[in-house]
C-alpha positions in Angstrom: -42.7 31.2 51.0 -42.2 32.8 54.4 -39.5 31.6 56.5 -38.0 32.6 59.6 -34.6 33.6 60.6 -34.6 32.3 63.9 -32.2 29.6 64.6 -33.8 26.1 64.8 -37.3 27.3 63.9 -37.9 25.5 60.2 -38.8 27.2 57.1 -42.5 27.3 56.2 -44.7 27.6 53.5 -48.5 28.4 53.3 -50.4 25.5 50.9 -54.2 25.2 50.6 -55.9 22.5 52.1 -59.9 22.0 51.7 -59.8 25.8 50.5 -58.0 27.6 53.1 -54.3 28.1 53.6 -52.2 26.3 56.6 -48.8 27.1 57.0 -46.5 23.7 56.3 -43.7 24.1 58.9 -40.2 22.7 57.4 -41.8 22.1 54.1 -38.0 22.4 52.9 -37.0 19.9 54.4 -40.2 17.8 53.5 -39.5 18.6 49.9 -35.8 18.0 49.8 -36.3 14.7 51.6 -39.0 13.7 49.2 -36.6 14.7 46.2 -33.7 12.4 47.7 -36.3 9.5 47.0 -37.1 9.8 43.3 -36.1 5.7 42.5 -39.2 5.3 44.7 -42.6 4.7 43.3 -45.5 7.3 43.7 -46.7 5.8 46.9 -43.4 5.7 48.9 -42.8 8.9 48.0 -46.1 10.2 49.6 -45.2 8.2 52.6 -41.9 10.3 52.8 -43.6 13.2 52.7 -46.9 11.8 55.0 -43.7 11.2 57.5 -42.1 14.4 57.2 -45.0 17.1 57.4 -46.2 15.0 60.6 -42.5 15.2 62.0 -42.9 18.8 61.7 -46.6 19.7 62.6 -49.8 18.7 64.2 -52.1 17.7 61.5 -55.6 17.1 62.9 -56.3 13.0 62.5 -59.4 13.7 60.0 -57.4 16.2 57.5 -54.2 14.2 57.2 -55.4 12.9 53.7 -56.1 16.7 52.5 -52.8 17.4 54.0 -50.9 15.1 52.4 -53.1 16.0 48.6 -51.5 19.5 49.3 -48.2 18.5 49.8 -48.3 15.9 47.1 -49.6 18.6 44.5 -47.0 20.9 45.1 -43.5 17.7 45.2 -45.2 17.2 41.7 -44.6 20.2 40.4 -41.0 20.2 42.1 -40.2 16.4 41.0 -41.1 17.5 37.4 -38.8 21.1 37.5 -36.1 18.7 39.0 -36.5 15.7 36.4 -37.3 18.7 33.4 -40.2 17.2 32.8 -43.6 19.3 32.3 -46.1 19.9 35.3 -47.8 16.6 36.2 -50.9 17.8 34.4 -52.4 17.1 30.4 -54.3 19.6 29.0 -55.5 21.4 32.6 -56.3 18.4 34.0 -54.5 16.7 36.8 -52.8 13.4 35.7 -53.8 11.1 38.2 -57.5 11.2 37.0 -56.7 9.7 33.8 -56.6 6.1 34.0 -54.2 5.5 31.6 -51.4 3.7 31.6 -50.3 -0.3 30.7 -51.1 -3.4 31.8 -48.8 -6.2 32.1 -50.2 -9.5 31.0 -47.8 -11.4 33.5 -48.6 -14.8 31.7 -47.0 -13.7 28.7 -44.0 -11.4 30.0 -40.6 -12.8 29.9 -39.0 -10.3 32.1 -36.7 -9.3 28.8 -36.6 -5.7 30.0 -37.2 -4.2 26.2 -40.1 -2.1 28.2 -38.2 -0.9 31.4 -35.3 0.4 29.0 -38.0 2.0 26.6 -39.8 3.9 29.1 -37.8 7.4 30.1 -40.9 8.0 32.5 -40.0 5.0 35.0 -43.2 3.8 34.1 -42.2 -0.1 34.7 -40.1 -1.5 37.3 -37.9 -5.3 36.5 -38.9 -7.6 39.6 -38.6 -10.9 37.3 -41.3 -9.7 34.8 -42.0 -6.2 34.2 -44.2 -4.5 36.5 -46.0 -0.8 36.3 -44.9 0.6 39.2 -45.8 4.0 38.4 -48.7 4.4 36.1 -49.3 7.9 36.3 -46.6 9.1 35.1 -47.2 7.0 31.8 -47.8 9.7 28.9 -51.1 10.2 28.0 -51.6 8.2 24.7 -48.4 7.0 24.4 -48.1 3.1 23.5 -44.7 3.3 22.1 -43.6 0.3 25.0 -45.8 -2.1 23.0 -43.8 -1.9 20.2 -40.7 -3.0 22.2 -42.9 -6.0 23.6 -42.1 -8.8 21.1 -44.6 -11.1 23.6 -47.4 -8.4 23.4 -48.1 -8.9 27.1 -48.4 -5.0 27.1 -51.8 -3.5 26.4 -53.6 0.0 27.4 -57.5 1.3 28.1 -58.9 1.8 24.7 -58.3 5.5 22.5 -62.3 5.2 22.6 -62.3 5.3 26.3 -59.3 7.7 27.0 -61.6 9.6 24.8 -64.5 9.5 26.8 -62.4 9.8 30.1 -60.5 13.1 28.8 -64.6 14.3 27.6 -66.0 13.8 31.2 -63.0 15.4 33.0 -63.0 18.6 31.0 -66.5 18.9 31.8 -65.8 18.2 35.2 -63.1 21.1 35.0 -65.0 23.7 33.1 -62.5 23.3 30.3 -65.6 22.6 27.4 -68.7 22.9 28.1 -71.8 21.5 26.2 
């Protein structure tokens, strides 16, 4: 990270975006605004940053997404230092490719909670029945919240299809090959 001593000029940090690297001006204070927000799903946390790196620098209309993917990589990796988790990743490949995570069958939730208290990921959210409010940061096989669920209103993607899923992404990540 380069930064500048010069009062009033923000800190910046070089990050890739569609293959070359941009400087990020105040990505400190983009980051440490972001961190301040960690109750908040996946989604409002992007906003916070989407809000931040545009406060700070002229990001061309058709590249904001990109912009954003950049950013949103590298809060990952500092939300999971700060919570000691592991790097947003399983097995090379990025989480949020991996559709899994549970689904709430809100005919049959009660709203007990058993779930929300289970979960050390945040996973679910209490808004009168439980809701996943941030899937991707479910663990990767894990199905230990059904167990809690004495309604089974809790159910996940088949280990068939996670299976085929994890094949087709390690393919698409040179990680096998066949």
């Amino acid at each position: 990270m380069s930064s500048c001593g010069c009062y009033g000029v923000p800190t910046s940090k070089r990050v890739k975006v569609e293959g070359q690297e941009i400087g990020i001006s105040g990505y400190d204070e983009i980051m440490s605004k972001a961190l301040e927000h960690l109750d908040k799903t996946d989604e409002e946390q992007r906003d916070v940053i989407r809000q931040g790196m545009k406060a700070h620098n002229y990001v061309p209309p058709a590249l904001e997404k990109d912009y954003v993917e950049a950013l949103w990589q590298e809060f990952r990796q500092l939300r999971a230092k700060k919570l000691g988790q592991v790097e947003e990743r399983f097995h090379g490949i990025p989480r949020e490719e991996i559709a899994w995570f549970p689904t709430v069958d809100v005919d049959k939730c009660t709203g007990c909670g058993k779930c929300v208290d289970f979960c050390q990921r945040r996973v679910y959210v209490l808004d009168d029945k439980a809701v996943v409010r941030n899937p991707y940061r479910c663990v990767v096989s894990c199905t230990g919240c059904t167990t809690q669920c004495s309604e089974d209103a809790i159910s996940f993607p088949s280990l068939i299809e996670l299976r085929e899923t994890l094949k087709a992404l390690r393919k698409k990540y040179g990680i096998i090959s066949e």
